[in-house]
N, C-alpha and C positions, 0 to 999 in steps of 0.2 A: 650509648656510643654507636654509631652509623658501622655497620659492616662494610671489608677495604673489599672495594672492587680489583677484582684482579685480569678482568677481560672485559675491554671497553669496543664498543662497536658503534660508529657514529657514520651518518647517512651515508650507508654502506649501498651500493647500484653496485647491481650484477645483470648484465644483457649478454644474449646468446646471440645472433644474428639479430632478429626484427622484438624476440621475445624477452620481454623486462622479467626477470626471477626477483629481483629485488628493488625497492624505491626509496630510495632514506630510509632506510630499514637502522632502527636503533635499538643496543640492546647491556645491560652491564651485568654479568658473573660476578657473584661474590665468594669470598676464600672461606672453603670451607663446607660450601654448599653443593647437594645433587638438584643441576639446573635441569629437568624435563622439556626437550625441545618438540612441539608434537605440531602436526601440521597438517593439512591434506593432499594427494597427490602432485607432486609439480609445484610445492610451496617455495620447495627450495631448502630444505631442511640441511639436508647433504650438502648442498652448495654453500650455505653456513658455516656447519661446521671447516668445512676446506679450505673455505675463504680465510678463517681465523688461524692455521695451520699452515697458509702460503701454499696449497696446492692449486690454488686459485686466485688468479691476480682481478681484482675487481675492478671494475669500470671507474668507479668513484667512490671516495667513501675515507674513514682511517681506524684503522683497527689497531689496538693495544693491547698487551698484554704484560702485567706487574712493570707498567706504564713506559714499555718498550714500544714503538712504532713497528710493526712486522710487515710493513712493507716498505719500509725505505731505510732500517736500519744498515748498516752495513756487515759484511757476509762477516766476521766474526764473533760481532754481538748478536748477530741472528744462529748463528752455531751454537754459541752459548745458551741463547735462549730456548732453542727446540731440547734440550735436556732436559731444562725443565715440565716437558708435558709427555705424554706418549697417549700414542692412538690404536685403537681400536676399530678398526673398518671390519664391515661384512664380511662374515665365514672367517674371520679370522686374517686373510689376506697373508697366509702365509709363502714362503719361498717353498714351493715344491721339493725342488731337490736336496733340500737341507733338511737334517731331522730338527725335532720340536728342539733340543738343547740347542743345536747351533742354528736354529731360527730366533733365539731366545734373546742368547748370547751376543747376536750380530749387531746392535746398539750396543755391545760395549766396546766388542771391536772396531769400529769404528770413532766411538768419544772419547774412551776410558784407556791409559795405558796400566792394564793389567797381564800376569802370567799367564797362560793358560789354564794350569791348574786353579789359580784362583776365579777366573772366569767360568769356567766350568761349576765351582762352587756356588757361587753367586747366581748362574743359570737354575742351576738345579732345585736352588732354594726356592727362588720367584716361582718354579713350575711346582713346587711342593706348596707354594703358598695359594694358588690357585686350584688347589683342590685336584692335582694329578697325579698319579701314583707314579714314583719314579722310574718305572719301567717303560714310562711314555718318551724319557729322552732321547732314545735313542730310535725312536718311533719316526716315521717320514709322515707329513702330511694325509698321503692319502689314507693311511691306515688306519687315521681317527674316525671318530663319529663327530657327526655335528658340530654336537655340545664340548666335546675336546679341543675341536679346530677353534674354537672360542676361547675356550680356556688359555687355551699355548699363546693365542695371541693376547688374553691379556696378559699372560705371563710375560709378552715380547714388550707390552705397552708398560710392564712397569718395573724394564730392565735397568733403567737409569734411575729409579728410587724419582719419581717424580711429582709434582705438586699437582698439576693438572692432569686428569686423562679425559679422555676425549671419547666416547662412544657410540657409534655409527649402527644404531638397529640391532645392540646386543641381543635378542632373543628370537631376531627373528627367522623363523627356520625350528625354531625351538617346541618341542612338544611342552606342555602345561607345565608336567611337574619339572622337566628340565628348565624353561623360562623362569620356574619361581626358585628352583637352587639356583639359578645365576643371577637372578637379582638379589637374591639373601648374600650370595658372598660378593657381591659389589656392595652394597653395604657393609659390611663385615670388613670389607679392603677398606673403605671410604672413612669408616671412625678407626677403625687401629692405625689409620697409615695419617690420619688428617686432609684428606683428600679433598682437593675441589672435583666434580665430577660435571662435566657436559655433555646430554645424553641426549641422543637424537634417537625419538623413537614412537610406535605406533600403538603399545602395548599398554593399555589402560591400568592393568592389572601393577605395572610397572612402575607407573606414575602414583598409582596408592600405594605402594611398598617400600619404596625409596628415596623418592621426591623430594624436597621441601620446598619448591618452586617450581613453574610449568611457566612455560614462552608459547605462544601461541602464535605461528605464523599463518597468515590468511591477509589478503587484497596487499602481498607484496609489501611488509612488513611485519613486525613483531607487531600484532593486536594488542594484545594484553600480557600483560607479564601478574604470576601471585601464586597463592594455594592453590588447592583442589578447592578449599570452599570458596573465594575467589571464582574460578572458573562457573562455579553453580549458577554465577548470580549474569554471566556478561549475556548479554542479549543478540549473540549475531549468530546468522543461520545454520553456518558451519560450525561452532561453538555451542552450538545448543543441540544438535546432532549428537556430535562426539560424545559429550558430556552427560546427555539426558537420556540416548537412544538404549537399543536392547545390547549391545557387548556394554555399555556403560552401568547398567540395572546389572548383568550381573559381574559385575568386578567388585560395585557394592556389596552386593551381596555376602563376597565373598572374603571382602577386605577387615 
């Protein structure tokens, strides 16, 4: 039985002024799967994942997601349908002024007509399921570390109990041993929770821990799509770099 695509991306163009990010760039998520998006500077990796989120209206192209059109739906089936995913941007991308609870919370506010108290419950739990001790709720932004301001915001991305989450360079910023606790409990989220995961990222070490697939964008498309073993075998120059060079020898090593 064929696994059900749940994120379809078909000759997707993205231009900035004069500069192409993307050229019929084709790509399909399947339900259930950690997609590794990895790429080289200025591939566009970011600009992917945005494009498929509607932060980015693309030049051409059509994007689907559990076979909704996200660019030409109309604004209440497109409301409906950002529930179902939440995201993860760099450093967490948290609201400054609001603590980690009611940074948390603010996508329920916004979707969900709940109490308060039970928002608050509901908050608390996500930021306990993310591995923070509860005395972070009431914690502002700046007073976390790093690997906190990560945490809170996946705890923001998986306020709505969602199918999809979406991750923008989780570890990056991250010292070793913090990197490899926050990829062990993104897996740990991914199988208890059934999670499709779309990971946009640079971390090789990441890509052998939690993977089951890797997207390789390079020459303004997705290259190749497969494994790690897959990747061993493709023959282009930035692909053979990444994959064969010395941070690649040792993530083996260590995997």
């Amino acid at each position: 039985m064929s696994a059900e695509t749940v994120i379809e991306v078909r000759g997707l163009v993205n231009q900035f002024d004069t500069q192409v990010v993307h050229d019929r760039l084709d790509l399909d998520v399947y339900r259930g799967e950690v997609l590794g998006v990895v790429g080289g500077s200025g591939s566009g990796k970011s600009v992917l994942l945005r494009s498929i989120v509607g932060l980015i209206k693309p030049k051409a192209g059509h994007i689907s997601v559990f076979g909704t059109d996200v660019l030409t739906a109309p604004e209440a089936e497109r409301r409906e349908l950002e529930k179902r995913w939440g995201v993860l941007f760099q450093d967490g991308a948290l609201f400054s002024s609001l603590t980690v609870l009611q940074n948390v919370t603010a996508p329920m506010r916004e979707h969900l007509d709940l109490s308060p108290q039970t928002r608050d419950a509901l908050g608390a739990l996500k930021i306990s399921m993310v591995g923070l001790p509860a005395n972070a709720c009431g914690k502002f932004p700046s007073e976390l570390s790093g690997g906190m301001r990560k945490r809170a915001g996946l705890a923001r991305a998986l306020a709505l109990d969602p199918e999809i989450v979406f991750l923008d360079e989780p570890t990056a910023g991250l010292d070793p041993i913090g990197a490899s606790a926050f990829d062990e409990l993104i897996g740990q989220l991914q199988q208890s929770l059934g999670l499709t995961v779309f990971m946009v990222t640079h971390d090789l070490d990441s890509l052998h821990a939690i993977c089951n697939r890797i997207a390789v964008l390079a020459d303004r498309k997705v290259l190749v799509t497969g494994t790690m073993e897959d990747m061993m075998k493709v023959d282009h120059p930035w692909v053979r770099e990444y994959f064969h060079g010395p941070r690649a020898r040792a993530a083996l090593a260590t995997a």
